[in-house]
Backbone as CSV, one residue per row, in Angstrom:
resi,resn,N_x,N_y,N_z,CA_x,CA_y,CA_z,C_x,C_y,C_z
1,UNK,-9.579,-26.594,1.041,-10.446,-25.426,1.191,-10.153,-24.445,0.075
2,UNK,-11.306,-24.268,-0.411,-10.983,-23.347,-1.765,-11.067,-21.661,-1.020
3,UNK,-9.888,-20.690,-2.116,-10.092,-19.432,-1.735,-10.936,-18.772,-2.562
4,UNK,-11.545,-17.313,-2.066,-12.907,-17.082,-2.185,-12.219,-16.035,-2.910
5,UNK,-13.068,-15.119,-4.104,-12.801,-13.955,-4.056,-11.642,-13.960,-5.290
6,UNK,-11.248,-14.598,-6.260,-10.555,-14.489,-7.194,-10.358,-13.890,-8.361
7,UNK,-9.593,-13.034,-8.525,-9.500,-11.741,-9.190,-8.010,-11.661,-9.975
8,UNK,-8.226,-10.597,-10.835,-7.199,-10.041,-11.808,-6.531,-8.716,-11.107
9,UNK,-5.417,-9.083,-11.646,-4.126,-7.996,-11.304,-2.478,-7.699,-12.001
10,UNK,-1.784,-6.673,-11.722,-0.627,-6.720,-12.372,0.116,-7.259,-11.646
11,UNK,1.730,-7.607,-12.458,2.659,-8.325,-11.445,3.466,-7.058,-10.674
12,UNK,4.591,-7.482,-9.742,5.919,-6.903,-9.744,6.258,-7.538,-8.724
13,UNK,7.556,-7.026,-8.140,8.471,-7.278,-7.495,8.665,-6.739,-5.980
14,UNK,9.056,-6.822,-4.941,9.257,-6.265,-3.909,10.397,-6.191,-3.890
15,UNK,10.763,-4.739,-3.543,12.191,-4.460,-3.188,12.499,-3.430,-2.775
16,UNK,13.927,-2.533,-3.079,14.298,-1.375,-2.177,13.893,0.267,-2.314
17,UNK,13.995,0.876,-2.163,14.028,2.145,-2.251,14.577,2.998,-2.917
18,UNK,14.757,3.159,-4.743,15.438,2.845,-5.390,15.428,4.497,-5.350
19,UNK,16.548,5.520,-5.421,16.638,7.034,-5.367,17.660,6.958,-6.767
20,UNK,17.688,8.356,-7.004,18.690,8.770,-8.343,19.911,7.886,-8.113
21,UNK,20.224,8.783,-7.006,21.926,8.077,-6.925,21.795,6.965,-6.030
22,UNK,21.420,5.831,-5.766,21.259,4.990,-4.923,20.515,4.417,-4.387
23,UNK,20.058,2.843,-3.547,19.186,2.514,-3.193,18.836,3.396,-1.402
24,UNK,17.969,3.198,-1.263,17.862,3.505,0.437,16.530,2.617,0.402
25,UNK,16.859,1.991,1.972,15.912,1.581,2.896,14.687,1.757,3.671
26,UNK,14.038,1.433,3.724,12.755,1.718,4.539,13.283,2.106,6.320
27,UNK,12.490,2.170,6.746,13.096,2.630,8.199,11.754,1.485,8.942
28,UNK,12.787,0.398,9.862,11.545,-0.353,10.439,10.942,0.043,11.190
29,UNK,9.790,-0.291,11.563,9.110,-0.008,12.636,8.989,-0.751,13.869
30,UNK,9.115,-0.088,14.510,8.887,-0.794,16.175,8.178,-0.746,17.315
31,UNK,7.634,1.052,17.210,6.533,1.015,18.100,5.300,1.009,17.603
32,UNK,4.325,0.729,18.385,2.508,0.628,18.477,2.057,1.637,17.877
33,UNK,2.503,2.214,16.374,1.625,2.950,16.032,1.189,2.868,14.382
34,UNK,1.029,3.512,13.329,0.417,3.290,12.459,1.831,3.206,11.217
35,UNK,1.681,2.553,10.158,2.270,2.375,8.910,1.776,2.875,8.096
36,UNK,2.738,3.309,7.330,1.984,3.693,5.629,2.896,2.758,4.510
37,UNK,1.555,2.163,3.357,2.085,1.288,2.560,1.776,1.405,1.340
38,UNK,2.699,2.160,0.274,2.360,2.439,-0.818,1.844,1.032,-1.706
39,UNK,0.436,1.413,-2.161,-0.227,0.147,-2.935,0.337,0.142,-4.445
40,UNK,1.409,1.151,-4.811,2.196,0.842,-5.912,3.697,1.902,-5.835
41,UNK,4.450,1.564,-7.143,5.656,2.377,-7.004,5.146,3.931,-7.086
42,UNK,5.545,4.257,-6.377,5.390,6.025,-6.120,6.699,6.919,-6.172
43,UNK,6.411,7.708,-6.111,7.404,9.560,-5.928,7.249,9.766,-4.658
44,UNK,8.096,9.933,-3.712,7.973,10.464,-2.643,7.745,12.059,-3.017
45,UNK,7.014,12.861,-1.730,6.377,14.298,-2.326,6.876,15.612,-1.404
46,UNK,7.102,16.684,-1.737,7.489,17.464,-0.636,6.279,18.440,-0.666
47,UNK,6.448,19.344,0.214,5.717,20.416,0.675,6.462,21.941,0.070
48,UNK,5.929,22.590,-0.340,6.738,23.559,-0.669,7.221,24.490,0.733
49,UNK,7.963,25.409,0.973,8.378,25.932,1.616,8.015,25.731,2.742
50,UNK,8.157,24.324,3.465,7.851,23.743,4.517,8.292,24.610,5.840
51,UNK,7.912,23.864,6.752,7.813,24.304,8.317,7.317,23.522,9.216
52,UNK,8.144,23.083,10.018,7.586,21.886,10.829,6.563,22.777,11.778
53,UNK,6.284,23.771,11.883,5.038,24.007,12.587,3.737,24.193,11.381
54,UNK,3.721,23.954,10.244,2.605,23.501,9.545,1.647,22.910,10.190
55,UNK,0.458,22.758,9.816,-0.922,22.188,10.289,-1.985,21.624,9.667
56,UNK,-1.523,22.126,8.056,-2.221,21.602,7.294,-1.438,22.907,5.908
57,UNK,-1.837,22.263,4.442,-1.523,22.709,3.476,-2.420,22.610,2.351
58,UNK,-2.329,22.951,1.261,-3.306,23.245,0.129,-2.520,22.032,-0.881
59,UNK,-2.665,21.393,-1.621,-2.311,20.204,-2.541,-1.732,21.037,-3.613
60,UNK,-1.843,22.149,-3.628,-1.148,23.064,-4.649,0.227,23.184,-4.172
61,UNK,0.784,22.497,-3.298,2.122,22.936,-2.590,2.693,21.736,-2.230
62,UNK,1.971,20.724,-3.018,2.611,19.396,-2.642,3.423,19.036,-4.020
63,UNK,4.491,18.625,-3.979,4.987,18.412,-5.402,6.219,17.229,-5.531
64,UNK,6.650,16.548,-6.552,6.534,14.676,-6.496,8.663,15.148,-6.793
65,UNK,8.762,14.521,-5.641,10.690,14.463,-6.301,10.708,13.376,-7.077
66,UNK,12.018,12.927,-7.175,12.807,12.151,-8.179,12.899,10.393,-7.493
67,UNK,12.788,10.904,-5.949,13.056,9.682,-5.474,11.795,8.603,-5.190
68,UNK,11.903,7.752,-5.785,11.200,6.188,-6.036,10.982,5.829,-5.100
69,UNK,9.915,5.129,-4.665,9.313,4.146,-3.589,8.656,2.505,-3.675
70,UNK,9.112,1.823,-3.681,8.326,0.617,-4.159,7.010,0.316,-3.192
71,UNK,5.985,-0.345,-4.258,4.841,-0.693,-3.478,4.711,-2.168,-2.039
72,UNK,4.161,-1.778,-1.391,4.295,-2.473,-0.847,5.110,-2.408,0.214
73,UNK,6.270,-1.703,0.350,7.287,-1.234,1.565,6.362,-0.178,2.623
74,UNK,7.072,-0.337,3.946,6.377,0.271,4.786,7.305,1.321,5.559
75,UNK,6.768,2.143,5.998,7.596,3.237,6.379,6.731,3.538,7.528
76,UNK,7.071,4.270,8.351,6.956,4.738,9.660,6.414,6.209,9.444
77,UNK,4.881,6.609,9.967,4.484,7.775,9.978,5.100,8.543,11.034
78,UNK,5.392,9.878,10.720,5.505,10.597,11.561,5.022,11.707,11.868
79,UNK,4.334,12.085,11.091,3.203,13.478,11.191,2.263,13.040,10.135
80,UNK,0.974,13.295,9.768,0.017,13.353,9.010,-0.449,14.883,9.162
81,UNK,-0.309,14.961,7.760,-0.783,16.678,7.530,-1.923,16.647,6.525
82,UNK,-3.330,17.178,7.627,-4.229,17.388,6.230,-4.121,18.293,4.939
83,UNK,-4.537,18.192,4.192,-4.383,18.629,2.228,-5.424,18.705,2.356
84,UNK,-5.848,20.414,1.695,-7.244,20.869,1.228,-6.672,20.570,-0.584
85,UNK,-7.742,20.005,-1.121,-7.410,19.347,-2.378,-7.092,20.662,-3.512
86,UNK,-6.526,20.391,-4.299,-6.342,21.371,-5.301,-8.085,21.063,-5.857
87,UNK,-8.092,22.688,-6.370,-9.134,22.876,-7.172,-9.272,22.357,-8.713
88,UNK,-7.952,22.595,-9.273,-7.533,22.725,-10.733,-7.423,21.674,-11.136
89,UNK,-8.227,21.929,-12.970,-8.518,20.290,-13.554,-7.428,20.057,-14.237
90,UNK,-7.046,18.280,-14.078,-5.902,18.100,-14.995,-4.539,18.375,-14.053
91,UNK,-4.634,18.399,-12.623,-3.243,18.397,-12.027,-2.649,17.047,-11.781
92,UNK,-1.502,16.457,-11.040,-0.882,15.437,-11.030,-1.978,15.013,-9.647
93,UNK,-2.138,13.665,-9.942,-3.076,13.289,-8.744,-2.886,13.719,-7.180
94,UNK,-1.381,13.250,-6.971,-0.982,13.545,-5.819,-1.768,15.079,-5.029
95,UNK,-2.007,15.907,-5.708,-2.671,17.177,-5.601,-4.138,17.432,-4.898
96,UNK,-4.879,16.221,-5.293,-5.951,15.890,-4.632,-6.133,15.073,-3.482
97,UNK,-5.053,15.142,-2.969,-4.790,14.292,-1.790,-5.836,15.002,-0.756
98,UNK,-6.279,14.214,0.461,-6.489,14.748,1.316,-5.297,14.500,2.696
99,UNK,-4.917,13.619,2.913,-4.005,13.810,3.532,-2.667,13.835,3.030
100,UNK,-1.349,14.141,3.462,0.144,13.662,3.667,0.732,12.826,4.678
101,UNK,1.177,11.893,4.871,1.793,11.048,5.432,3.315,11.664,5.562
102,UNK,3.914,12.001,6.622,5.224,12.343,6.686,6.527,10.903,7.302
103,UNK,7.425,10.594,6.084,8.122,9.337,6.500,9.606,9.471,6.515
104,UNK,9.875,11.399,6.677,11.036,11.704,6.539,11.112,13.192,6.516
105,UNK,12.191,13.580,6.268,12.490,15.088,6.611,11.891,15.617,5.255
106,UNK,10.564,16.658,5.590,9.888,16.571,4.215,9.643,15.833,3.133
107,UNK,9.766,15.040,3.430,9.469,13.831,2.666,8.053,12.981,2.666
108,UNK,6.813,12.752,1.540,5.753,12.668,2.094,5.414,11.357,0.987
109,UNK,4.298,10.587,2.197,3.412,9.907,0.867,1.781,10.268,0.752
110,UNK,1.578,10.201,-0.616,0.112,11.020,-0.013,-1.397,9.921,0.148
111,UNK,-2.263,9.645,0.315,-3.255,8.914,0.676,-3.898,8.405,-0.505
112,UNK,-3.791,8.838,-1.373,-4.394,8.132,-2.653,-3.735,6.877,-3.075
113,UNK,-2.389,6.776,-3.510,-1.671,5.974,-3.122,-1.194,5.317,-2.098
114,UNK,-1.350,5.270,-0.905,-1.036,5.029,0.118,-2.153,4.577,0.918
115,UNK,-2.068,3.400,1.547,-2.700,2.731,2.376,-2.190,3.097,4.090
116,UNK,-2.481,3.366,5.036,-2.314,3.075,6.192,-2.943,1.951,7.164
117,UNK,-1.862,1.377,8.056,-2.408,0.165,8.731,-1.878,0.235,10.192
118,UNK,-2.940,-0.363,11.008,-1.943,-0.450,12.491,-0.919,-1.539,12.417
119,UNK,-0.276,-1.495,13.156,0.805,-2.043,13.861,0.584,-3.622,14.831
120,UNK,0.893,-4.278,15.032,0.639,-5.491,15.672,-0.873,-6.105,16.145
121,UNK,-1.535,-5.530,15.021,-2.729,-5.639,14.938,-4.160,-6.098,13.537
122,UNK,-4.857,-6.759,13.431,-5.211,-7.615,11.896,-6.288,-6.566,11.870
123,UNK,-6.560,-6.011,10.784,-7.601,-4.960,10.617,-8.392,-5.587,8.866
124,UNK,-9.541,-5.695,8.881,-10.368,-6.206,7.620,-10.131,-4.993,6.326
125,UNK,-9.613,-3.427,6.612,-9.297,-2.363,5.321,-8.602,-1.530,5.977
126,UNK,-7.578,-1.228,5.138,-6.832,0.516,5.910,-7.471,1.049,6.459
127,UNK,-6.831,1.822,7.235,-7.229,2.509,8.546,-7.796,4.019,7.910
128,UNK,-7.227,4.606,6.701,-7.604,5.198,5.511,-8.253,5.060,4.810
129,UNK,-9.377,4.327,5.064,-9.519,3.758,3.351,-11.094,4.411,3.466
130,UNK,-11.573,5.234,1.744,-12.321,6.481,1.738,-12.419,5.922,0.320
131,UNK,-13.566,7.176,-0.392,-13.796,7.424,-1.632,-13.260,7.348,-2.223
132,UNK,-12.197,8.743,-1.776,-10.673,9.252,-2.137,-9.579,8.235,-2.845
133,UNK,-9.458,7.214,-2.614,-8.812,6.273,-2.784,-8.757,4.644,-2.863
134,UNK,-10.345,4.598,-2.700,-11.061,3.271,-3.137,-10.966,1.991,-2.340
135,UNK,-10.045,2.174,-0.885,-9.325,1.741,0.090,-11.112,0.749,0.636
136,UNK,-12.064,1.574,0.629,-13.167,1.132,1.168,-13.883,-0.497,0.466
137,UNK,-13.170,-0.850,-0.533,-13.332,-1.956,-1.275,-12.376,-2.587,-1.405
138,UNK,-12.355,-3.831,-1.632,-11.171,-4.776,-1.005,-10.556,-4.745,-2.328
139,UNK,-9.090,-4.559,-2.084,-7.829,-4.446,-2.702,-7.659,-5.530,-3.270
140,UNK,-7.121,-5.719,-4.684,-6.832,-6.994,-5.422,-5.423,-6.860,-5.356
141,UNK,-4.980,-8.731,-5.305,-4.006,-9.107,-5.044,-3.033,-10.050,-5.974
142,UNK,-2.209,-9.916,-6.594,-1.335,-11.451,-7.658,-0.658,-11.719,-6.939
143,UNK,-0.403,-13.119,-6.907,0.941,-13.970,-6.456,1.576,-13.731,-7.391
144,UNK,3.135,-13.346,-7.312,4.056,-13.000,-8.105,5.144,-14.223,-8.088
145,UNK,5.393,-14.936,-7.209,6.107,-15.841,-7.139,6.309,-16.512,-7.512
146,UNK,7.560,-17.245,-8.338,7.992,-18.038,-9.506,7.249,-19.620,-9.808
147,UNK,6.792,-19.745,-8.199,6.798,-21.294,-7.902,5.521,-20.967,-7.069
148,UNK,5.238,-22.255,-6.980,4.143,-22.187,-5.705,4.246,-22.281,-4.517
149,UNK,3.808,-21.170,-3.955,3.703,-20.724,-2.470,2.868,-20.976,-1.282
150,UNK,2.803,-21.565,-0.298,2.266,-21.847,0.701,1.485,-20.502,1.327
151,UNK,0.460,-20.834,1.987,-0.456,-20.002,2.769,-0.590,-20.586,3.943
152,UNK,-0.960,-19.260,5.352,-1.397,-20.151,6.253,-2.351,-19.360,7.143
153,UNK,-2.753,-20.054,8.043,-3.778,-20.066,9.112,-3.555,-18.866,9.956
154,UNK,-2.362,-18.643,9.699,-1.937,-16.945,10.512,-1.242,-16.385,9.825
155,UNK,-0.805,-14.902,10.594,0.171,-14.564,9.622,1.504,-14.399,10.411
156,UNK,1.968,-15.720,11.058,3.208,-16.119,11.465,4.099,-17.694,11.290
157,UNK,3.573,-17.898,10.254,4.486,-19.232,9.770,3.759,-20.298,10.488
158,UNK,2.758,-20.173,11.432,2.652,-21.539,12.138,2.047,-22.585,11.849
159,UNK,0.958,-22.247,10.936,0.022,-23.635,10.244,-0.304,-23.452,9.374
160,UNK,0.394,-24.333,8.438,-0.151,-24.031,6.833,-1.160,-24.466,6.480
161,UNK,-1.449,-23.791,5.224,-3.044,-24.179,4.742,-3.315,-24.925,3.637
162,UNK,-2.751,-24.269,2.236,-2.937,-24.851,1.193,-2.013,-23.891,0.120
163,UNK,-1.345,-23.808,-0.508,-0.679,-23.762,-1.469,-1.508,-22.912,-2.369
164,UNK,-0.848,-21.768,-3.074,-1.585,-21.115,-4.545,-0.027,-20.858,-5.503
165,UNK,-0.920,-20.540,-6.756,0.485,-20.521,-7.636,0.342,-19.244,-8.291
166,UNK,1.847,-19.564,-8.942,2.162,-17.573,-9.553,1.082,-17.056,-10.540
167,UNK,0.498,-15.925,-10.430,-0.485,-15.208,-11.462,-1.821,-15.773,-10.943
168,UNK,-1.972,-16.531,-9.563,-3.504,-16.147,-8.869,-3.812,-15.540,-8.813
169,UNK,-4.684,-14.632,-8.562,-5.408,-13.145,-8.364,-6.370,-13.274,-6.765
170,UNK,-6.272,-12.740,-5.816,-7.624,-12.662,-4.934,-7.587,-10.990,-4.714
171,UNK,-8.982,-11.194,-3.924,-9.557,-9.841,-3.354,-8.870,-9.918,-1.976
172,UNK,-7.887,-8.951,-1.584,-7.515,-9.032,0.001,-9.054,-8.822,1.535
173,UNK,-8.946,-9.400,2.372,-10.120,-9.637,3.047,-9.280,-9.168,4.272
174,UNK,-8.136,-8.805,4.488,-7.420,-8.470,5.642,-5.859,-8.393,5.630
175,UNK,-5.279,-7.150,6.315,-4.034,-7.077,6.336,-3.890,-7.069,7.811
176,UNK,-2.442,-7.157,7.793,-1.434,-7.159,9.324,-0.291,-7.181,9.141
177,UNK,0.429,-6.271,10.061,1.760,-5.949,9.733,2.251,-5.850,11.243
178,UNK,3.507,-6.230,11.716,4.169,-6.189,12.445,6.268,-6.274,12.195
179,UNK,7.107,-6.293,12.961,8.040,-5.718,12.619,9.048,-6.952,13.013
180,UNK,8.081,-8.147,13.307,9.032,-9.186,13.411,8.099,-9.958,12.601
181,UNK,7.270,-9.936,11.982,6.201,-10.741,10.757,6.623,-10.597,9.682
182,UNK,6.874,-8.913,9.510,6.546,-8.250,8.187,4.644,-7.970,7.946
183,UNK,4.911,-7.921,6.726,3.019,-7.218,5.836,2.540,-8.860,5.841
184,UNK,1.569,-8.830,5.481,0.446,-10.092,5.010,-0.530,-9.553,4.931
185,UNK,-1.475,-10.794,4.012,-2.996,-10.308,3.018,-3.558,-11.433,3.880
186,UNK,-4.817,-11.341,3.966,-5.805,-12.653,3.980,-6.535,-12.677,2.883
187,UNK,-6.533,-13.508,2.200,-6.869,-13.938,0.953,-8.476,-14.283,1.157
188,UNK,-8.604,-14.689,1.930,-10.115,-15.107,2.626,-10.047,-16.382,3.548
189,UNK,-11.243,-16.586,4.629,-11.482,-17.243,5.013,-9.707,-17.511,6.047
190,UNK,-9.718,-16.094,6.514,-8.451,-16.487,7.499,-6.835,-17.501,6.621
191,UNK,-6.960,-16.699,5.333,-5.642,-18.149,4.879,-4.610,-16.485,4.255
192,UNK,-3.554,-16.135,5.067,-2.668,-15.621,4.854,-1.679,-15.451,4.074
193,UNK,-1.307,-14.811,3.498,0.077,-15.057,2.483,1.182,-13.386,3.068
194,UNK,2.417,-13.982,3.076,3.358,-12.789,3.151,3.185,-11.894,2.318
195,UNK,3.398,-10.689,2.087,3.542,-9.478,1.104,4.588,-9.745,-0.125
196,UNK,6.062,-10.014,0.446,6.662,-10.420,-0.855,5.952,-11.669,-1.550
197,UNK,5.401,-12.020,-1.405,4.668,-13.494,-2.135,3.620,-12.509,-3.603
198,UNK,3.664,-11.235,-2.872,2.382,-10.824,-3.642,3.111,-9.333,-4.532
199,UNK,2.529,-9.439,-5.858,2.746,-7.910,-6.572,3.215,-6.632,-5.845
200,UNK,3.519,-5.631,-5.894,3.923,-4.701,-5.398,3.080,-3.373,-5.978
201,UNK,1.902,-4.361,-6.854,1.007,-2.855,-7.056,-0.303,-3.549,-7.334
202,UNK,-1.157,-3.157,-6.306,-2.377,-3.906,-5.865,-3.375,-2.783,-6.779
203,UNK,-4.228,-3.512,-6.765,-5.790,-2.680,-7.913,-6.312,-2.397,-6.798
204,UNK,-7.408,-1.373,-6.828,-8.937,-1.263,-6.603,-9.505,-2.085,-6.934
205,UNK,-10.395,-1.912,-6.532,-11.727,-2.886,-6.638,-12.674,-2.511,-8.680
206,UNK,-12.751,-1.211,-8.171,-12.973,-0.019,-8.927,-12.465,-0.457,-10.394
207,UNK,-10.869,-0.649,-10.093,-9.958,-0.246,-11.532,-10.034,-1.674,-11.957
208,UNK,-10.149,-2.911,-11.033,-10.601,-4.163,-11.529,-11.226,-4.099,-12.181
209,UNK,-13.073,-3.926,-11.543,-14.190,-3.361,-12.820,-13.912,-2.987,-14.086
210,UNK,-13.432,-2.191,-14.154,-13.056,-1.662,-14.936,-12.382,-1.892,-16.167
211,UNK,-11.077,-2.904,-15.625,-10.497,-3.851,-16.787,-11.687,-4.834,-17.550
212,UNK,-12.179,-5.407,-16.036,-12.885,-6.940,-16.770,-13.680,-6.490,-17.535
213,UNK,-14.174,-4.824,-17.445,-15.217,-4.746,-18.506,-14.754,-4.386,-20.031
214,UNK,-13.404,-4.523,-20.335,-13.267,-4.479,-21.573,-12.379,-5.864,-22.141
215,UNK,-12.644,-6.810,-21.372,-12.302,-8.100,-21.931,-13.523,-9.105,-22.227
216,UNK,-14.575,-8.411,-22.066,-15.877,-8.626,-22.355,-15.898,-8.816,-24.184
C-alpha cells in the first residue's frame, strides 16, 4: 500500500531539554487532558511581571529566555493565557501570539509554534490549529532515521504495515499521543509512525509551498 501525500522537509533529532546549565526533562503526562508540542526547537517565554491571578496579557509582555526546548517533546498544560497580539512591526514572533501555554512556573510556550493535542485520543489537526499558525493545513513530516523504519496500523506496535526510509517526506493526516504510546503521525490512510522516527521540526503546509516554489 503506497503512502499518500509526499512531501519535503528538514531533518533533526529528538531529544532533551537542553537549558544553559543543563539538560531538563519534559514532565509526563498522565491525566485526560490536553498537550502542547513544540513543532520545532523553541525558547521557552515568560510573562513579564507575572501573577498567577492573570487572565490574559498583551504579547508586549511576553519575552523568550535562554532555555531551549526541542521540537516535538510534550509538556503538560497548565493554564492557557490569552495574548492580545502586539501591534508593532518587526517584533520577535512570539509577540503575536494569541495564546500562552503555561508548562511551568512562568514558563510558557506560545501557539505559533506550538501545536496542542488531546490526550488518549486520535484527532485529524491540533486542537489549535488557526491562521495564526497554519496548524489548519496538514503539517509536513521527514523520517529522520538512519535505517528503515517500520509503520503500522495503529499507533501501538500491534500490526505493521510497510516500511519507509530516512529523508521520506509526508503530509501528517493525524496525530495521537498518550503517556504509555508516546506522540505518532498518520502518514495517511491509517499507517502510523512514532514521533522519534520523525524530524523534530515539522513545516507548514504554507512554508512547504513556498520552498517548492523556488526549486522550480
Amino acid at each position: 500500500m503506497k503512502l499518500k501525500q509526499k512531501v519535503l522537509l528538514f531533518v533533526g533529532l529528538l531529544g532533551g531539554l537542553v537549558l544553559a546549565l543543563g539538560t531538563l526533562q519534559a514532565k509526563p503526562v498522565q491525566a485526560a487532558e490536553q498537550v502542547a508540542v513544540p513543532t520545532q526547537d523553541v525558547n521557552l517565554l515568560t510573562i513579564n511581571n507575572y501573577d498567577s491571578t492573570l487572565t490574559s496579557i498583551s504579547g508586549n509582555g511576553l519575552n523568550a529566555t535562554a532555555q531551549t526546548v526541542p521540537g516535538l517533546s510534550v509538556w503538560q498544560i497548565t493554564k492557557v493565557m490569552p495574548v492580545m497580539p502586539t501591534m508593532l512591526f518587526g517584533a520577535p514572533y512570539y509577540k503575536y501570539a494569541h495564546n500562552g501555554y503555561q508548562v511551568g512556573t512562568n514558563l510558557w510556550l506560545d501557539d505559533i509554534k506550538t501545536m496542542v493535542l488531546p490526550v488518549g485520543t486520535a484527532a485529524k489537526m491540533p486542537v489549535n490549529a488557526g491562521d495564526v499558525n497554519g496548524f489548519n493545513q496538514p503539517l509536513v513530516a521527514t523520517v529522520a532515521n538512519a535505517k528503515v523504519v517500520g509503520i503500522w496500523r495503529d499507533h501501538a506496535f500491534k500490526t505493521a504495515v510497510q516500511t519507509v526510509a530516512a529523508g521520506d517526506k509526508y503530509a501528517i493526516t493525524g496525530y495521537y499521543y498518550d503517556s504509555s504510546n508516546g506522540l505518532w503521525f498518520d502518514l495517511g490512510d491509517n499507517q502510523w509512525i512514532p514521533s522519534y522516527y520523525v524530524s523534530t521540526s515539522l513545516q507548514t503546509q504554507k512554508a512547504y509551498t513556498d520552498w517548492l516554489a523556488t526549486q522550480k
